[in-house]
N, C-alpha and C positions, 0 to 999 in steps of 0.2 A: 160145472156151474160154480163152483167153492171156488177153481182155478181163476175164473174170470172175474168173479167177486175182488179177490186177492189181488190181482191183477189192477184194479179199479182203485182198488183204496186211496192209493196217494190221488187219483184226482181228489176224491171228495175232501182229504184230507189238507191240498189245496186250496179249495173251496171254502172251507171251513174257515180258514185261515184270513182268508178275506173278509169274514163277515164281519168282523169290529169296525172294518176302516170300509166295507159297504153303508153300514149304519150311521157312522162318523159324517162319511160324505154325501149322505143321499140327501137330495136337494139343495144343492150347494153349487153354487158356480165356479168353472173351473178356467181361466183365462191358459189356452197353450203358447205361446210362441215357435213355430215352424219354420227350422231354419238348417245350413250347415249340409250337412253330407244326409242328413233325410230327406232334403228337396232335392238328390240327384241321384240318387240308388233306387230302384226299383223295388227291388223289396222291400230297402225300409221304408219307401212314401207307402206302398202295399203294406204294411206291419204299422202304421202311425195311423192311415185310414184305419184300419180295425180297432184300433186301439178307442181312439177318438169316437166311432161307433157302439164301443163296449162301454164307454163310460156314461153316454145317452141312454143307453140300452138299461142300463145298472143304477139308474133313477140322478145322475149326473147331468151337469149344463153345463157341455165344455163349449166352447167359443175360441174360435182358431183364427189368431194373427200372425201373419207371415211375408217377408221380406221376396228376394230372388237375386242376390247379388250374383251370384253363378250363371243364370240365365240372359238378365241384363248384359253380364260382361260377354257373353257370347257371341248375344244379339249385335252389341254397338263394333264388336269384330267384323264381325263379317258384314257392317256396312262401313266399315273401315273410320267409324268413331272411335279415338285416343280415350282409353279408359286410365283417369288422372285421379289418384286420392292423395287431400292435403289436410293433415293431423288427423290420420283415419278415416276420412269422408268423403266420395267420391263428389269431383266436381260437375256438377248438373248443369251443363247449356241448354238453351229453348229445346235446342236439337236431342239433345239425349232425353231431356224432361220427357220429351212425344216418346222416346223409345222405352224408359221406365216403366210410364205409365201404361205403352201398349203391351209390356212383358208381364207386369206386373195383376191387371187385370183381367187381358185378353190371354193370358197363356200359363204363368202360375194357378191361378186362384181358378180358372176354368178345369184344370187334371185334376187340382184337388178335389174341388166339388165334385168333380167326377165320379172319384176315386170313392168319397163317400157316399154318393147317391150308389155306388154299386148294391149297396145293403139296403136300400132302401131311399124315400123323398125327404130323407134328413137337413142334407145340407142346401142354405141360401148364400150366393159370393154377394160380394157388397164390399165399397171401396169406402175411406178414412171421408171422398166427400161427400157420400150419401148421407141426407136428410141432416147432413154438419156434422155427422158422429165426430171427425175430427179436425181440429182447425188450428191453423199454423201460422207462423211469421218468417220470415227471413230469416236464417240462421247464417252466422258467420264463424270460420275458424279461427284461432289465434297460434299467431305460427309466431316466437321470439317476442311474447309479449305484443305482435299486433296484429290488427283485423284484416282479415282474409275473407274476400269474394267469392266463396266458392260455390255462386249461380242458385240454380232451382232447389237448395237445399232445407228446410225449415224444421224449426222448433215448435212444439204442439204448445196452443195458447191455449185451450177449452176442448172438453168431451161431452159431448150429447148421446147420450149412452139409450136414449127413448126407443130408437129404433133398433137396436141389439137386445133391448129387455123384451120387445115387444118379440121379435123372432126365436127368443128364447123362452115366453110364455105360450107361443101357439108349439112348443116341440124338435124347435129345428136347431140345427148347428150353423151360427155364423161364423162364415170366412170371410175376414176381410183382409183387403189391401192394404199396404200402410205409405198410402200418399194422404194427403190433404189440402184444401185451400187454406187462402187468406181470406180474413173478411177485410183486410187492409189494400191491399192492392189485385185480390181478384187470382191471383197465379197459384196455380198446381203446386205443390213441393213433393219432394220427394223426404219420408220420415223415418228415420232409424228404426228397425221394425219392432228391437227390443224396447227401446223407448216409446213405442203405438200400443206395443202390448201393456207393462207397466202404465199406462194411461188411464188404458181401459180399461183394464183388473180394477182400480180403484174405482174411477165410477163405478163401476156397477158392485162395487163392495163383494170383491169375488171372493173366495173362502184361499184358491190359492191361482198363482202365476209360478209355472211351469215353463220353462225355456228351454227349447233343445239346444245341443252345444255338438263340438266335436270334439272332445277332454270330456274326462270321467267327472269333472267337477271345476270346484276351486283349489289349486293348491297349493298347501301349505308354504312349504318351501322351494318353489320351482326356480331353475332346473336345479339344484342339488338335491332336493329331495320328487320323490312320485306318491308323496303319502298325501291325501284327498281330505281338505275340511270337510269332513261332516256335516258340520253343523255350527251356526255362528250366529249374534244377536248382528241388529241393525247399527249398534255402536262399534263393534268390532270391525265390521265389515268397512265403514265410514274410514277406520284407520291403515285398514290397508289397502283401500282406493287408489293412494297415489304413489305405490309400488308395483298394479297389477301390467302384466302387459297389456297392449292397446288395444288388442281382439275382446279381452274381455271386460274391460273397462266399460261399454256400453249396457253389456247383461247384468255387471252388478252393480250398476248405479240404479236401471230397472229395476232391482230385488231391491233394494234399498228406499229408492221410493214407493214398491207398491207396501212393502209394511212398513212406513210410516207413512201411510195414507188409507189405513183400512183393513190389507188382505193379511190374511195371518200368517199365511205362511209364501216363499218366495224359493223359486228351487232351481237350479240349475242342473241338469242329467245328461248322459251322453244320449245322443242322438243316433250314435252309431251302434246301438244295442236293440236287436228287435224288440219292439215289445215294453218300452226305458219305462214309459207313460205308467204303463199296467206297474209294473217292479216299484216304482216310486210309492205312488198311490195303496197298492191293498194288498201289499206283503211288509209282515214287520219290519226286515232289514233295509229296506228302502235303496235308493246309490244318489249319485251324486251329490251334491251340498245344498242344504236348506237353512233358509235364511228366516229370523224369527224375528218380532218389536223384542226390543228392550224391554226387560223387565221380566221375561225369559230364558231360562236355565240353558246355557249352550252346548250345553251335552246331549247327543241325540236322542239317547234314552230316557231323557226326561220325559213325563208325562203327556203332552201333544205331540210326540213323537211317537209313545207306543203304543200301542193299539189298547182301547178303551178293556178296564178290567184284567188289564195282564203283565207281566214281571216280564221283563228281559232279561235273556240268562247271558252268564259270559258268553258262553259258547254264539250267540246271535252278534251279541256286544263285539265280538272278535271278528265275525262276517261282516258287519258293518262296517268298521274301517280300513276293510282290506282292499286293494285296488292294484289291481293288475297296470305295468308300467306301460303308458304309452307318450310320443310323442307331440307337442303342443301342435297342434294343426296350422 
């Protein structure tokens, strides 16, 4: 009996460990972003459903927006559609728009739901056009200083956030697509999914947006260095926008607008780590890089970083900016 006691300890003492940042976050809305090498690994879409169930479960309202560029590009393969991106953005014909939208809804956002209802009648799929949650315009690239056609693509003009608040007052987890209309000309778009989530974390004044990635973070100095910002205000980040490469340019302009529009905190994690969600959220040492308003001490351990009532010792301060090297995806 003592054997198995002993044996046990470190869960509770896990547990335990959680409880400032269960307290911190309970009843708090949690905007995810689902994207990257989670939406095509089995275990880890199997390890993000759990996760995302845990934090429902744990008095949390998380809210999952999600992209599918990997499945899209599959799809328009093997009906022998030319998949074209021009300054990062894939160009959307009528033709592709119907295959988006059918990947997007009918076959992302349905495994997910899936995936979560396995635990239970948690999760509702719902798309950027349901009840207007989201609404777009034309969006054009600039390639050399000029405007580029690049078809069914648009930029979010307004969030109606009614219909998300409502589905997360009766209990449930929204998953939505991130296409949208126009109320201008009536056409579908296809929406940067990072930029759909950042959207909606504001509207509905979510406490934090969460982005899966496939990098440990934001880095410092890449590629000469693999050492991982921790931690950075919204001024900071603003300055080194126009050095980031172009994959991730779209997630930290998301982190960027959703804290200066509301949500407090804005995080970027690997994706390729079971489990990223739970480690960020309700363990002191946290990983990837969290983005804070101005007017916020950018050192991780400052105070909304560390769990309510407690010191951070070197020895955490040390695990925190450690990061195992890997390659930019």
């Amino acid at each position: 009996m003592s054997t198995r006691r002993h044996t046990a300890l470190p869960k509770a003492q896990i547990l335990i460990e959680a409880l400032p940042w269960l307290t911190r976050h309970h009843g708090k809305t949690v905007v995810v972003k689902f994207g990257g090498n989670a939406m095509v690994d089995e275990d880890l879409k199997a390890a993000f459903a759990q996760d995302v169930v845990f934090l429902r479960h744990a008095g949390l309202r998380p809210v999952v927006v999600h992209g599918g560029g990997p499945q899209i590009s599959a799809h328009l393969d093997r009906l022998g559609l030319v998949s074209e991106f021009k300054a990062g953005l894939r160009v959307t014909t009528e033709e592709a728009m119907d295959v988006v939208r059918m990947v997007l809804a009918g076959q992302v956002q349905r495994e997910l739901v899936g995936l979560l209802n396995r635990h239970g009648p948690l999760a509702v799929g719902m798309t950027g056009e349901d009840a207007h949650t989201l609404t777009a315009t034309k969006r054009y690239a600039h390639i050399d200083g000029e405007k580029v056609d690049i078809g069914r693509v648009g930029e979010i003009t307004e969030v109606d956030a009614g219909a998300v608040q409502a589905l997360l007052d009766d209990g449930r987890i929204p998953v939505i697509s991130s296409i949208a209309r126009s109320a201008d000309d009536g056409h579908v778009y296809n929406i940067n999914a990072d930029t759909a989530a950042a959207a909606l974390a504001a509207a509905l004044g979510a406490e934090t947006l969460m982005v899966l990635t496939d990098v440990e973070g934001l880095y410092e100095d890449w590629p000469n260095s693999d050492d991982v910002i921790s931690r950075l205000t919204a001024s900071e980040l603003e300055r080194l926008l126009p050095d980031l490469a172009s994959g991730m340019v779209p997630k930290m302009e998301g982190c960027l607008y959703a804290v200066r529009n509301g949500v407090n905190t804005a995080r970027v994690i690997d994706g390729r780590v079971q489990h990223s969600i739970l480690l960020e959220i309700f363990t002191d040492e946290g990983i990837g890089t969290m983005v804070v308003p101005d007017g916020t001490a950018s050192d991780r351990t400052a105070p909304d970083r560390t769990a309510p009532d407690e010191t951070v010792t070197d020895e955490a301060a040390t695990r925190e900016t450690a990061a195992e090297k890997e390659q930019r995806a």
